[in-house]
Backbone as CSV, one residue per row, in Angstrom:
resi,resn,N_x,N_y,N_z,CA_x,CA_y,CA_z,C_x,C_y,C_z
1,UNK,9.091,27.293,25.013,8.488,28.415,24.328,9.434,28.986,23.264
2,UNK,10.790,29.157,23.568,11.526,29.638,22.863,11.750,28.599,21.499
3,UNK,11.862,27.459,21.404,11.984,26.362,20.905,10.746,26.328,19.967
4,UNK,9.470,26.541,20.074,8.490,26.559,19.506,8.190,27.934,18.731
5,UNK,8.797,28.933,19.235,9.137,30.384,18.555,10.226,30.196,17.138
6,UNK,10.957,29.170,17.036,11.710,29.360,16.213,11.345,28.387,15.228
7,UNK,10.388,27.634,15.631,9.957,26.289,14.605,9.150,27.701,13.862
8,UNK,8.394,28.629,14.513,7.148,29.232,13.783,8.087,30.018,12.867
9,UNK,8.977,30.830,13.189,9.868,31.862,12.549,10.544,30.998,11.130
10,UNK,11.109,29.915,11.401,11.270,28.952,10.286,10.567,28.868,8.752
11,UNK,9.212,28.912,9.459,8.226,28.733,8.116,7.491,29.627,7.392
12,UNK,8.396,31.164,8.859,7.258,32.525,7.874,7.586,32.842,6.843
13,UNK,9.422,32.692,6.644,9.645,32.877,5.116,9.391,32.235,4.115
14,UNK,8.859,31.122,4.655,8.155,30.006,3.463,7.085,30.376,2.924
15,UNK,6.116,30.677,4.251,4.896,30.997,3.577,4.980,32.074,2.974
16,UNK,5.438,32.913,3.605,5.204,34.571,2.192,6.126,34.133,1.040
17,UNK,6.490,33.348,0.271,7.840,32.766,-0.302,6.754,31.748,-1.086
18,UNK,5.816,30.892,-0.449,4.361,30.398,-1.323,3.398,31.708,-2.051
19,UNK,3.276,32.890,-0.824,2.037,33.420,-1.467,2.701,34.170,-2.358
20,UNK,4.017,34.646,-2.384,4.252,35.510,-3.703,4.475,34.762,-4.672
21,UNK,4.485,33.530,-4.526,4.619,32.514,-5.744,3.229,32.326,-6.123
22,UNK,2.095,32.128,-5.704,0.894,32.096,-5.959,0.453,33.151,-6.629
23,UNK,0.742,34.392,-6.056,0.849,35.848,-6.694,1.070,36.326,-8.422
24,UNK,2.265,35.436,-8.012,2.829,35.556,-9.413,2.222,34.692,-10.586
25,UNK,1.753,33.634,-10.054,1.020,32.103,-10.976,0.004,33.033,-11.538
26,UNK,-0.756,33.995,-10.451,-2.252,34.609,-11.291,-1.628,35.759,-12.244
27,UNK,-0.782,36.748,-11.648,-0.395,37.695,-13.033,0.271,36.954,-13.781
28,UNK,0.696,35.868,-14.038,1.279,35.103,-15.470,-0.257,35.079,-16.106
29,UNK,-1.044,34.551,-15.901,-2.391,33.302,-16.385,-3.024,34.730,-16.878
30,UNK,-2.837,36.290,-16.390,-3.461,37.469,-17.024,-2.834,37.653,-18.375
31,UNK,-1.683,37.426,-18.613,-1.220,37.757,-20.039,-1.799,37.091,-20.947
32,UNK,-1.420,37.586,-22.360,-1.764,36.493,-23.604,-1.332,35.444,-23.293
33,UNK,-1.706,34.531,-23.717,-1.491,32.734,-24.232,0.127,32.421,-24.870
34,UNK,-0.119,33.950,-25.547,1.158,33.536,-26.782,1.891,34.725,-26.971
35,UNK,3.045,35.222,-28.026,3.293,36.266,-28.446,2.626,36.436,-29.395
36,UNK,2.238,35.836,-30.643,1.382,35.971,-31.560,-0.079,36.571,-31.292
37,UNK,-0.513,37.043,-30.390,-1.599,36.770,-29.656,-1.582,38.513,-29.225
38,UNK,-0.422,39.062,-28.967,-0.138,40.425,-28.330,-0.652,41.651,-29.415
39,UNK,-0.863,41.194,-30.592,-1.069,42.388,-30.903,-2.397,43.201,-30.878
40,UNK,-2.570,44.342,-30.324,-4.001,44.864,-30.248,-5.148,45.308,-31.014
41,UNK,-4.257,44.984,-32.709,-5.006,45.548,-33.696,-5.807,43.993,-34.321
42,UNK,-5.339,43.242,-33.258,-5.901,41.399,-34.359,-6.505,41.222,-33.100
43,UNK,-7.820,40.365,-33.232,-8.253,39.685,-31.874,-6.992,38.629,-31.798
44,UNK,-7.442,37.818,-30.724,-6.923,36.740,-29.888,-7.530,35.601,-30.213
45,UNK,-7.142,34.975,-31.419,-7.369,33.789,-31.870,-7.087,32.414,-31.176
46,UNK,-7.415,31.049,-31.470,-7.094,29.962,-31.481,-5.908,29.900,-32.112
47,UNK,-4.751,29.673,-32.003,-3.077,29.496,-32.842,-3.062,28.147,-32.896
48,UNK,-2.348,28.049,-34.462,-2.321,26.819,-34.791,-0.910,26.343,-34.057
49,UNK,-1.012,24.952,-34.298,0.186,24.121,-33.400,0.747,23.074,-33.796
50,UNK,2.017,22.539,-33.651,2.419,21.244,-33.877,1.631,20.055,-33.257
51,UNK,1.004,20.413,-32.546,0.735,18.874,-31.935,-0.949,18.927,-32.701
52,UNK,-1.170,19.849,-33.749,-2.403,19.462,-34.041,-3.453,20.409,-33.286
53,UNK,-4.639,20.939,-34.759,-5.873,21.745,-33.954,-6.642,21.000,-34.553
54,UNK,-7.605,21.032,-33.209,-9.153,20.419,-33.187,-10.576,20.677,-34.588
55,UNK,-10.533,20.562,-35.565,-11.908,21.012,-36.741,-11.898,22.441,-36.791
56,UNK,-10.327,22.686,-37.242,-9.683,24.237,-37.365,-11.313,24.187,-38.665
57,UNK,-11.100,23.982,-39.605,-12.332,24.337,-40.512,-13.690,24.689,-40.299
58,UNK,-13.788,23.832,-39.226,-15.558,23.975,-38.760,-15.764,25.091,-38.034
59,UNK,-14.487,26.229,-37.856,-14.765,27.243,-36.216,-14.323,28.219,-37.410
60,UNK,-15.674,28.699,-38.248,-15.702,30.162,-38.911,-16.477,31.032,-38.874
61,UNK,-17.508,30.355,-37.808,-18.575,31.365,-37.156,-17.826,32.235,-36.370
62,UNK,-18.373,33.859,-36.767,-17.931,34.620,-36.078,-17.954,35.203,-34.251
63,UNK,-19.332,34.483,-34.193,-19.981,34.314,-32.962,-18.832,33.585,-31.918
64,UNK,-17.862,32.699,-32.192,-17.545,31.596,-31.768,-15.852,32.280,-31.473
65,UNK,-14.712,31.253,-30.752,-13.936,31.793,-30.772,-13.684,31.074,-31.768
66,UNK,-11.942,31.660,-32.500,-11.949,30.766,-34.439,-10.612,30.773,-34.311
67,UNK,-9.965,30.104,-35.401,-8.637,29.923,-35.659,-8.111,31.192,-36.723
68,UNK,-9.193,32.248,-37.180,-9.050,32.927,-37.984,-9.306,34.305,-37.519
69,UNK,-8.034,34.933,-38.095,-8.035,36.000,-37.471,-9.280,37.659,-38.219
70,UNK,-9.084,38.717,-37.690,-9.904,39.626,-38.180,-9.343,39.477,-40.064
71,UNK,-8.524,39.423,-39.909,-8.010,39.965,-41.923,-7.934,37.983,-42.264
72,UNK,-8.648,37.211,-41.855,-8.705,36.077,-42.694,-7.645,34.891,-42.778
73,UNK,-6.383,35.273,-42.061,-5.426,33.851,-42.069,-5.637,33.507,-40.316
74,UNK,-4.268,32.454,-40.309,-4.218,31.919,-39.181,-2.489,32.045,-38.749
75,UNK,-3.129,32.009,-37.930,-1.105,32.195,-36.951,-1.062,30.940,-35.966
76,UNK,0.195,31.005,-35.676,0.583,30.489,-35.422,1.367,30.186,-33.813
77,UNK,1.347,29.286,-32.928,2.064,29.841,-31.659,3.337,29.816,-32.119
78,UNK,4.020,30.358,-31.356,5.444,30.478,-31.182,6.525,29.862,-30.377
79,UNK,7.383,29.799,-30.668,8.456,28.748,-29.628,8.715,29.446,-28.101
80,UNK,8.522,28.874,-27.065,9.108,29.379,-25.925,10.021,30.206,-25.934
81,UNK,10.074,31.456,-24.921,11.505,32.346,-24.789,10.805,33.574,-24.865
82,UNK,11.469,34.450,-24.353,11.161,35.907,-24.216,11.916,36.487,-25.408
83,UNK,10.488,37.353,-25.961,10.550,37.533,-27.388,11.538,39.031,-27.665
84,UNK,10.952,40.144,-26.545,11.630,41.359,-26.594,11.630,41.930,-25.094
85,UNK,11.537,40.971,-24.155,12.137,42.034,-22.844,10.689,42.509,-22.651
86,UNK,8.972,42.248,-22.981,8.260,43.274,-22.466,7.377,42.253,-21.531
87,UNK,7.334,41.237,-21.367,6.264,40.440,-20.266,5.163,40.377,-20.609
88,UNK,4.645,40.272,-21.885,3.371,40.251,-22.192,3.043,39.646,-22.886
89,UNK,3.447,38.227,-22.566,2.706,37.028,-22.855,3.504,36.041,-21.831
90,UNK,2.732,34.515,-21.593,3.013,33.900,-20.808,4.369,33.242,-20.341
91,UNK,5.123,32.973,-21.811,5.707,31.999,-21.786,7.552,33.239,-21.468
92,UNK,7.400,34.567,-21.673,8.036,35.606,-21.416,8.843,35.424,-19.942
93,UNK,7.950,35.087,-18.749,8.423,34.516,-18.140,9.441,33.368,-17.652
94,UNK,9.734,32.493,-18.840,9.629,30.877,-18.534,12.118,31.689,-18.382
95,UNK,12.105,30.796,-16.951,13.565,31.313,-16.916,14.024,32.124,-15.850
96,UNK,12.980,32.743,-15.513,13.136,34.194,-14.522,13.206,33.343,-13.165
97,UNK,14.636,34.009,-12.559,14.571,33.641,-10.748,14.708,34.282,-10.059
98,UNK,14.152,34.851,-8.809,14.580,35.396,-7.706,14.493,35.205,-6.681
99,UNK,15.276,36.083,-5.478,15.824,35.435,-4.284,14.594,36.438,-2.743
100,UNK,14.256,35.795,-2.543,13.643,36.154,-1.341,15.054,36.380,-0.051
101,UNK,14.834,37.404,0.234,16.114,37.424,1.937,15.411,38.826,2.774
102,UNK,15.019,37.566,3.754,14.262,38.839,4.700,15.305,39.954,5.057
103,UNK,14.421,40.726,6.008,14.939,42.258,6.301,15.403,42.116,7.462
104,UNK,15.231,40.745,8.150,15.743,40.707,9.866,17.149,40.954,10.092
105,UNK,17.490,40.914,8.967,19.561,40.745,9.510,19.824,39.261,9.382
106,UNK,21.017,38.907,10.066,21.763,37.471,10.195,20.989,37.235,11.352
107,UNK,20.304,37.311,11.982,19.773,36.608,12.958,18.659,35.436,12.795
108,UNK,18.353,34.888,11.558,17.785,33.854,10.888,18.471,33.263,10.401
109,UNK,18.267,31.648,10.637,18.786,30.542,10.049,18.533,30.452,8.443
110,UNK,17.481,30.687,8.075,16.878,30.648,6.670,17.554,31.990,6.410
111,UNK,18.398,32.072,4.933,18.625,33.440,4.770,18.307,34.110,3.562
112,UNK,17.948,32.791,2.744,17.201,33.118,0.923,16.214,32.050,0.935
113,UNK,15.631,32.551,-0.240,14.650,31.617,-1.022,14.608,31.540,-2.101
114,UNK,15.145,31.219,-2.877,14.998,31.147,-4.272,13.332,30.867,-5.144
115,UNK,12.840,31.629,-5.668,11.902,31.535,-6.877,12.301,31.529,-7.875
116,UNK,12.102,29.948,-8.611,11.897,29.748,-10.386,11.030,29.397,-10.990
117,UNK,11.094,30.104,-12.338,9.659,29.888,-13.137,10.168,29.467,-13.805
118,UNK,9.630,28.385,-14.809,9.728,27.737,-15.810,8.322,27.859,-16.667
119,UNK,7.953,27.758,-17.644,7.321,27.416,-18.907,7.351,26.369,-20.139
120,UNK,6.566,25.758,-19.892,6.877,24.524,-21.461,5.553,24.143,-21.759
121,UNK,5.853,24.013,-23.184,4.911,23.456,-23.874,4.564,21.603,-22.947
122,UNK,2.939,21.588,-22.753,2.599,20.530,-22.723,2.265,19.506,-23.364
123,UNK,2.214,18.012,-23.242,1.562,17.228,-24.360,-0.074,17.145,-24.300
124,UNK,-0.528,17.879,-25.359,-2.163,17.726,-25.272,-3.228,16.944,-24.962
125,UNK,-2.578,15.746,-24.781,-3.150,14.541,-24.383,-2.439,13.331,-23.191
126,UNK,-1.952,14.370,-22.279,-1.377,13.822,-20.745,-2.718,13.718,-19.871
127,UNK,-2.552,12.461,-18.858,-3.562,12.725,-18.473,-2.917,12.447,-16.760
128,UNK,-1.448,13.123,-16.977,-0.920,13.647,-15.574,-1.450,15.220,-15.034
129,UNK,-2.107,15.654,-13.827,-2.381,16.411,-13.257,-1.314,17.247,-13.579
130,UNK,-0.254,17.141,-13.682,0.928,18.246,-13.757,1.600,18.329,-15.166
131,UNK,0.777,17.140,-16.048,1.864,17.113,-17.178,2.876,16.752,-17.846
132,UNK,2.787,16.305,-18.832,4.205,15.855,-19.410,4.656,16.532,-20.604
133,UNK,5.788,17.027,-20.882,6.553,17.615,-22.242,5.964,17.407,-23.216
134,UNK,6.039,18.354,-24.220,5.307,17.949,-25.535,6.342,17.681,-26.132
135,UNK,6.121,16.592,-26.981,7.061,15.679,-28.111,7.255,17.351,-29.596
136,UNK,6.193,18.094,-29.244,6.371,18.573,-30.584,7.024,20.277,-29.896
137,UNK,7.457,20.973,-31.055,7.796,22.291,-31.182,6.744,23.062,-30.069
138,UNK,5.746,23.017,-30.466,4.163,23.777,-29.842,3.354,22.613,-29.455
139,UNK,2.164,23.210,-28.328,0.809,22.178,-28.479,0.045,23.288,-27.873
140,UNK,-1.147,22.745,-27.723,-2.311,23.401,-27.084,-1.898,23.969,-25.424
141,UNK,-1.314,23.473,-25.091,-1.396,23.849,-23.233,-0.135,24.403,-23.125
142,UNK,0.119,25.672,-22.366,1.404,25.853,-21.694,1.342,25.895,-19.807
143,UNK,2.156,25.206,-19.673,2.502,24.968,-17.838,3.270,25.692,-17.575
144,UNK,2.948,26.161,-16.804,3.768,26.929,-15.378,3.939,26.815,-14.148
145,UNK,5.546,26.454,-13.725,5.756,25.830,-12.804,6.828,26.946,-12.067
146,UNK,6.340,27.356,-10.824,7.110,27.962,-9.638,7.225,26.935,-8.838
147,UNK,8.817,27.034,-8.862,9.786,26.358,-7.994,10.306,26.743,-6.741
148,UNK,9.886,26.916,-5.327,10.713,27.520,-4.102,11.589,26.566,-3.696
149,UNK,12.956,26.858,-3.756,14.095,26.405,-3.017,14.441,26.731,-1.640
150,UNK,14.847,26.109,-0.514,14.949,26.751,0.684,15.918,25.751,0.946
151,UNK,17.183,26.839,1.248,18.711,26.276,1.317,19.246,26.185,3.027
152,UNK,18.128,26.205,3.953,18.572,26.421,5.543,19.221,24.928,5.656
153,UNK,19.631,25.737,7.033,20.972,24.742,7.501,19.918,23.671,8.423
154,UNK,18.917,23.938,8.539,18.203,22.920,9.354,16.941,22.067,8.589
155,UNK,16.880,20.542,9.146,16.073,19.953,8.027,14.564,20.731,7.994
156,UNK,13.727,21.041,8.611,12.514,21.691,8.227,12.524,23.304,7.429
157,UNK,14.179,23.637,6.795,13.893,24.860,6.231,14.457,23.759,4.814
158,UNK,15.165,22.982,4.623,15.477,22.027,3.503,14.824,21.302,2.830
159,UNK,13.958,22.068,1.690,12.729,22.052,1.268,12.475,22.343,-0.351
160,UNK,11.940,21.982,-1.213,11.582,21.915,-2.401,10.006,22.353,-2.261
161,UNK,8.934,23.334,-2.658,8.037,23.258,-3.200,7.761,23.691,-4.362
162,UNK,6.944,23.194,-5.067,6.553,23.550,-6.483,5.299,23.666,-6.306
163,UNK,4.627,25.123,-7.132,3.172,25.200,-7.868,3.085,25.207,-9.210
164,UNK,2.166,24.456,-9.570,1.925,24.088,-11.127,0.721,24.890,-11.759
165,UNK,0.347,25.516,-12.395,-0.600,25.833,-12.961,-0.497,25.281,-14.265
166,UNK,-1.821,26.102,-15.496,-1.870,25.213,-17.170,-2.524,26.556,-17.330
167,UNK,-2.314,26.967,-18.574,-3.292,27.467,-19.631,-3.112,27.240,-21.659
168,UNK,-4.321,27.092,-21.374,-4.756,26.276,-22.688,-4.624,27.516,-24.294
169,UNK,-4.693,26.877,-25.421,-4.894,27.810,-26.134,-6.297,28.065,-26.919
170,UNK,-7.241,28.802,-26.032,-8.353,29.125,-26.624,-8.996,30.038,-27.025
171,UNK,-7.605,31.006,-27.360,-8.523,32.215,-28.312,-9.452,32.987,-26.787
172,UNK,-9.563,33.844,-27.508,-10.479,35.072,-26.601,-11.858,35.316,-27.099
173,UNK,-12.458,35.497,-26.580,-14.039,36.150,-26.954,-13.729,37.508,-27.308
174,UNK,-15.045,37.956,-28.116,-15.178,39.189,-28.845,-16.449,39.527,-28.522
175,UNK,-16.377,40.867,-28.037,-17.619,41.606,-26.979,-18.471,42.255,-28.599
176,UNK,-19.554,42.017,-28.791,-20.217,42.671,-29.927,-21.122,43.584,-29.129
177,UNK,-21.241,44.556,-30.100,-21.749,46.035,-29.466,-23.445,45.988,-30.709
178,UNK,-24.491,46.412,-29.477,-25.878,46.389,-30.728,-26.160,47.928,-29.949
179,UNK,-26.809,48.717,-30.871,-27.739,49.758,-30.501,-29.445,49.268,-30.720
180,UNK,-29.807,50.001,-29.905,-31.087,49.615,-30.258,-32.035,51.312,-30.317
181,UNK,-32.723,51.224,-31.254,-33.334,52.830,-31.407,-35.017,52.698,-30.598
């Protein structure tokens, strides 16, 4: 019993150590796409990219999402990295680690957990579930990958998991307002 008490105790810091990593995967995927993308006075366009946009010309219906912004040009994504310290866009994240260490005291074998996030541009045309690097500056997709490390002294806490998520660059919808008399 005791023996089977400590296999379970083993893996609780794992699992809460998954779900705040899961946690975190959905408030990333809430921010903008981009930094270009943050400002509140421009909608949330399609951004152009190195690896190439899809019949940027043909998407000038306003109805539609577009590569063109409210005042008429186009922008551009931006290179990975946190732009000013504020978290409000995706890739803001890409770098950030922290350490999980329960509240029990030394009386656990497991005594951290490390969480890392990473961010990178994807190649737009991988047709790996998880992805491969983009050859260029920018592309259409950015990945996000949380990394849990678990450094215990015993083999079932000596452990690597990773969650992968993607988000694409597709511009935002625009809510149109009608009265009717």
């Amino acid at each position: 019993m005791v023996n089977q008490a400590s296999q379970s105790g083993y893996t609780t810091l794992q699992q809460e150590a998954i779900a705040a990593a899961a946690s975190d995967i959905s408030l990333i995927m809430t921010r903008e796409w981009d930094e270009s993308n943050t400002n509140d006075t421009l909608d949330s366009t399609i951004l152009t990219t190195a690896s190439g946009n899809y019949n940027q010309a043909a998407r000038t219906n306003l109805r539609s999402r577009t590569y063109f912004s409210s005042t008429g040009g186009t922008r551009s994504a931006s290179t990975l990295g946190a732009d000013t310290g504020d978290l409000d866009d995706i890739d803001d994240v890409n770098g950030i680690n922290t350490t999980l260490t329960p509240m029990g005291g030394s009386d656990l074998i497991d005594q951290t957990i490390t969480i890392a996030t990473t961010v990178s541009y994807l190649n737009d045309t991988s047709t790996s579930p998880v992805g491969t690097s983009a050859s260029g500056a920018t592309s259409n997709i950015k990945g996000i990958t949380i990394t849990l490390t678990s450094g215990g002294t015993t083999p079932e806490l000596q452990k690597q998991i990773k969650l992968n998520a993607f988000s694409s660059n597709v511009g935002s919808y625009k809510l149109e307002r009608k009265v009717f008399e």
